[in-house]
N, C-alpha and C positions, 0 to 999 in steps of 0.2 A: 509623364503622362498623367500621372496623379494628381499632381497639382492642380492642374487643367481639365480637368472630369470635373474635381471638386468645383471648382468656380463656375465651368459651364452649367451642373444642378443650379449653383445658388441663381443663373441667370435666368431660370425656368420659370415660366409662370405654373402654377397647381397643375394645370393638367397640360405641361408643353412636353413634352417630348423629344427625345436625342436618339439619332443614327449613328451610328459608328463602323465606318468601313474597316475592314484588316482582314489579311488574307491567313489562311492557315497555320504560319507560323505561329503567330502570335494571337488568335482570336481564343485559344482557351485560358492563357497567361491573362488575357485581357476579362475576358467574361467573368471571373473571380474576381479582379478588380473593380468592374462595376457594378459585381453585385455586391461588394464592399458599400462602394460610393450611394448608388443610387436604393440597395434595399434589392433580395433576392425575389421579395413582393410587386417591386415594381419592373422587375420582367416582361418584357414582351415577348419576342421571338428571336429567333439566331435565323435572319432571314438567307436565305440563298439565291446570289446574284449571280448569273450564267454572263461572267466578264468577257468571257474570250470564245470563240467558237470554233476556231481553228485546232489541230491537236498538232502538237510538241513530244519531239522524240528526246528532249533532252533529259529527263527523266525517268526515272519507273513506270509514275502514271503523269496525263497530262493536266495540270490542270487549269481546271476550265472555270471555275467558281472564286466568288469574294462571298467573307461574314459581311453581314450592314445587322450588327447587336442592337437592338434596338428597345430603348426603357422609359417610361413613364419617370416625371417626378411624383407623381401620386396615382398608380395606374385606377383608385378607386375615384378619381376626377374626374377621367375619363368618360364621355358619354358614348356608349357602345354605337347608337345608332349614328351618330355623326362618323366616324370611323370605319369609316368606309370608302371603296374606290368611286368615280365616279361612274354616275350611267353609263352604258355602252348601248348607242343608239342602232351600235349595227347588227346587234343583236334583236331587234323587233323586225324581222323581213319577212312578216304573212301582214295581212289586211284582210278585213272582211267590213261589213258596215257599219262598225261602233271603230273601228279607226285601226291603226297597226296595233299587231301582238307580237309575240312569242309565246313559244310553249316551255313551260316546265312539268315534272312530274309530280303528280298529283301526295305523292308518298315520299317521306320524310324518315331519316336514320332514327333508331329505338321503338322498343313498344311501350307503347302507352294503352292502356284498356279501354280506357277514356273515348279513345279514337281509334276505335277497331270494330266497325260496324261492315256488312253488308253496302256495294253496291251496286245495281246492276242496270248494266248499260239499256240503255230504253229503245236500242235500234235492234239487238239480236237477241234480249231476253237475257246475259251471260251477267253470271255474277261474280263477282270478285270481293279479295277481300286483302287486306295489306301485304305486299311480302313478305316473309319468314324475316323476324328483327327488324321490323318496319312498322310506320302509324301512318294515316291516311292526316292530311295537314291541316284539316280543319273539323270539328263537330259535325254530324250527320247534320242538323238544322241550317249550320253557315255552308255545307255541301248541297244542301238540296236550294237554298238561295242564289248559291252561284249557279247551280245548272237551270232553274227559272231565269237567271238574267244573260245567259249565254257567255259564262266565263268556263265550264267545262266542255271538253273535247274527249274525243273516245276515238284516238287514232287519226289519222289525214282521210282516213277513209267511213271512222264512225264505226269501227269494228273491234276494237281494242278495247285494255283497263280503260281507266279516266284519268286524264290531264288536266293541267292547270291551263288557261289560257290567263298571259301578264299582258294588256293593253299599255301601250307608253303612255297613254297620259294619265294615268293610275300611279305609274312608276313615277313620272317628272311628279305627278302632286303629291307624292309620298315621299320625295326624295329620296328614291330607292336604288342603292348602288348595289354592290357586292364584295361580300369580305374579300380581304385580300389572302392569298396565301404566302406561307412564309416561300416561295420556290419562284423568283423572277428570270423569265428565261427570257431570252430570246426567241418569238415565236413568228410575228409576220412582221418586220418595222413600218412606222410608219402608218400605223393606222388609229382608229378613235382611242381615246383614251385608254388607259388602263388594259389594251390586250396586251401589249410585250414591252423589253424593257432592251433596250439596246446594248451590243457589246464597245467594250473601248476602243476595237477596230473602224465600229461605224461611228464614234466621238474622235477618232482623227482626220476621217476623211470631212468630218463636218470643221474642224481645224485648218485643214487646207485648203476647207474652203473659204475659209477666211483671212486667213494667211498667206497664201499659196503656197508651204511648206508644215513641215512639222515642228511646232514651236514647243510643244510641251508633250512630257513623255505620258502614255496611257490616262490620257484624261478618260470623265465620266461624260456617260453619254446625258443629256439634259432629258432624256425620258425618266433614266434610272430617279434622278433628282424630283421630278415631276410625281411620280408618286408618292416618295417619301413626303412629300410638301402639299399634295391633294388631301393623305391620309391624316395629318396631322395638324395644319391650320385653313385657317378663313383664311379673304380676303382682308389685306389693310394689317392681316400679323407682322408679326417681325421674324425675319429667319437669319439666323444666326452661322455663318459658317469660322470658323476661328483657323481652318489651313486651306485658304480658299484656294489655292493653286491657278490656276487658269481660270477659273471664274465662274465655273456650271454651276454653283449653286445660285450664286444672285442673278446670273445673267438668267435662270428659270424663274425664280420668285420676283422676277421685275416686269417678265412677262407674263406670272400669272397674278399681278397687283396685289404682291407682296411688298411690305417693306424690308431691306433687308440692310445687314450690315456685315462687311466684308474684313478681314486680316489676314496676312500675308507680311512675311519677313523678311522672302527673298526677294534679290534685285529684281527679277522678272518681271515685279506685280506695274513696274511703266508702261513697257514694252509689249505684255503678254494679256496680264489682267484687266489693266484697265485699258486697253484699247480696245480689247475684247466687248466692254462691258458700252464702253463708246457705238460701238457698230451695232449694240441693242437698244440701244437710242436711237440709233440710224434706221431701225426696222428690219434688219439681218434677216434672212427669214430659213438660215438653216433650226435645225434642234427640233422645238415642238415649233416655234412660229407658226406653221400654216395648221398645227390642229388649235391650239389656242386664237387662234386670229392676230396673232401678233402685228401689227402695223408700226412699230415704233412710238416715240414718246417720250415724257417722262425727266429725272436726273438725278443726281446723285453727288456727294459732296467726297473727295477725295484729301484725304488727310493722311501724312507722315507724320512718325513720333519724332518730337525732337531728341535728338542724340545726345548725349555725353559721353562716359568710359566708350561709348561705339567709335567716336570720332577720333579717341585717342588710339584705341587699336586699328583704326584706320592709317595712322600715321605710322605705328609703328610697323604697318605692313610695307607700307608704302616709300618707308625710309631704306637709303640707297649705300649710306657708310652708317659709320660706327658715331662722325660728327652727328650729324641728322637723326641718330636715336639716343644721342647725348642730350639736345635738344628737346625732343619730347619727351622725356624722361624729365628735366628739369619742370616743363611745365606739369608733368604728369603728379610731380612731387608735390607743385601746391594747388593744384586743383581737382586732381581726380579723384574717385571715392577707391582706394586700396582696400584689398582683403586686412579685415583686422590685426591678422599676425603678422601684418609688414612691418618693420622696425627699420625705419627711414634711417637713422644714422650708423647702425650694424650694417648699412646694406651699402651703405656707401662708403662705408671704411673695405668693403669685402676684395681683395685684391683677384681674388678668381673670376669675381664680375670679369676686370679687365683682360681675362687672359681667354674669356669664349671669342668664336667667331660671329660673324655679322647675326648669323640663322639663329644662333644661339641666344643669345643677347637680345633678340625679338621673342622667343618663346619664353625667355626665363622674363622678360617684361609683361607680355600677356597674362602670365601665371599671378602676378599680384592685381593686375584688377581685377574688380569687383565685379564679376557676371551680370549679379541682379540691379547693377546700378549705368547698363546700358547707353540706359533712356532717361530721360527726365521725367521725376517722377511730377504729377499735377501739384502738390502740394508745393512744390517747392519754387515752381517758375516765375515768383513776383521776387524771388531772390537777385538781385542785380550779380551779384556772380557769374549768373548762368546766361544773362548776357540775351534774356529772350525778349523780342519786340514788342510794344503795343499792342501792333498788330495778329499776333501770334496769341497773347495774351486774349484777347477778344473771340476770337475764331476760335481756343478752346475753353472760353469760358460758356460762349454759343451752343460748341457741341455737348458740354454739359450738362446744359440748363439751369445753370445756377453760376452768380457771381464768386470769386474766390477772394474774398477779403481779408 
């Protein structure tokens, strides 16, 4: 996981940002870890995801919660006002004749002296004056301008302290959302933006709806994703997921006019990922689709690493006697990249080679290749060795964006 922390930083733009799911076992092992990687400064939150909502007797306690660790590459980048959820339009449901509102409370957490005046309501004569440990949110001057232009309230009835009155088209032209907090529950699904965050219960049943079974275990629901992705980029970014699994991350950043770029190792990413990712081109309209407006659209380029040592421990999985891993083992001898401390001719004089059985003779051959030389590394594919096409050639010199000469 280390390795892979460090390269996803360097993939950051100043002020990008990385999520990181993992559930209790591992989320404090981990947190030291990326405050290694990323800088104890560049901390954000140890968010709390309400994954499951059902309770489980298989345990002590049940649990119901994932960490999404969550750090800035430079959290001083960061521009605080952008960092925010988006509006919640269902939050304005009073109207009067300057347009729709909401209310909030006129008093604000700490004292400040500054902002601790006298005021008194103009209907019943009563005076007030900030809660105990509280400031009134704005100067007496910008408080008596707002109550000339009818942005103060004094109860539903004009009886009460004094209120803020927030008209939405003050909020749209401020671009004014609301922090997030670190605690994502599950509270009503399915509604505007940024109220709740779905469990992996309601991300299966959106799976069968697509599938008509269960194809992938505890996937994320495309809400959970949706904020992470509102909170931290524009449009036309780039979102990065590196264990895409079933595909909720790009199939959200594609519907919300992200760019995104996907990785996945396991066989599934045919059958699972990318078909998935297919039917968001199609205009699918489970996940967020119908709050985003999702209509379909769009595409995407799907590329496989070309293999090497993968191909070979392909064979030797797949080999059926002792001939057929004699076999690959020959060509293995002049072509694949071996762990340095093989000694080709010690190894082939070794008579105990001969005396393992089929199972054995495949693990003790896996053991000397080279892990990190899988795949073919980009540097090296004009090598006629490796035996890679024109066309292959072209399509990742493409996704590159630069020639390899």
């Amino acid at each position: 996981m280390k390795n892979r922390l460090e390269i996803a930083r360097e993939f950051l733009k100043e002020n990008g940002i990385i999520f990181i799911t993992i559930s209790d076992d591992g989320a404090h092992y981990l947190k030291v870890l990326a405050d290694d990687i990323f800088g104890r400064e560049n901390f954000i939150a140890d968010v709390i995801w309400q994954s499951r909502k059902s309770i489980s007797s298989d345990g002590l306690l049940s649990i119901s919660s994932t960490h999404v660790l969550t750090y800035a590459k430079d959290k001083t980048a960061i521009n605080k006002a952008h960092f925010k959820l988006a509006l919640d339009i269902e939050g304005f449901d009073l109207e009067d004749e300057l347009g729709k509102y909401k209310i909030e409370p006129f008093d604000a957490p700490n004292v400040r002296e500054n902002l601790e005046y006298k005021i008194t309501n103009p209907n019943n004569g009563d005076v007030y004056t900030p809660p105990k440990g509280r400031h009134w949110r704005t100067t007496e001057k910008e408080y008596l301008s707002l109550l000339e232009r009818n942005r103060i309230q004094f109860g539903s009835k004009g009886l009460t302290k004094p209120q803020l009155k927030v008209y939405l088209e003050d909020a749209i032209e401020a671009g004014k959302g609301k922090a997030a907090s670190t605690l994502w529950s599950d509270v009503t699904p399915d509604t505007i933006l940024w109220t709740s965050t779905d469990t992996t219960t309601n991300a299966t049943k959106h799976q069968q709806a697509m599938f008509g079974d269960v194809v992938f275990e505890n996937p994320k629901p495309e809400n959970l994703i949706q904020r992470a992705i509102e909170l931290s980029t524009d449009e036309n970014d780039i979102v990065l997921d590196y264990h895409l699994g079933s595909g909720t991350t790009c199939a959200v950043a594609h519907k919300m006019g992200r760019r995104w770029i996907g990785i996945e190792q396991m066989d599934y990413i045919e059958d699972i990922t990318k078909a998935r990712l297919l039917k968001v081109l199609e205009g699918e309209q489970g996940g967020i689709s119908k709050s985003v407006d999702w209509q379909g659209g769009g595409s995407f380029v799907y590329f496989e690493l070309k293999k090497y040592n993968q191909d070979f421990l392909n064979q030797i999985m797949a080999a059926n006697s002792k001939g057929e891993l004699d076999e690959v083992y020959a060509d293995m001898a002049k072509n694949a990249f071996l762990k340095f401390w093989f000694d080709k001719n010690e190894f082939e004089k070794d008579e105990n080679f001969r005396s393992l059985d089929l199972d054995q003779r495949k693990e003790l051959l896996i053991s000397i290749l080279d892990e990190n030389q899988l795949f073919l590394n980009h540097a090296d594919m004009r090598d006629s060795r490796y035996h890679v096409s024109e066309e292959e050639m072209n399509l990742t010199d493409l996704f590159y964006g630069a020639k390899n000469d």
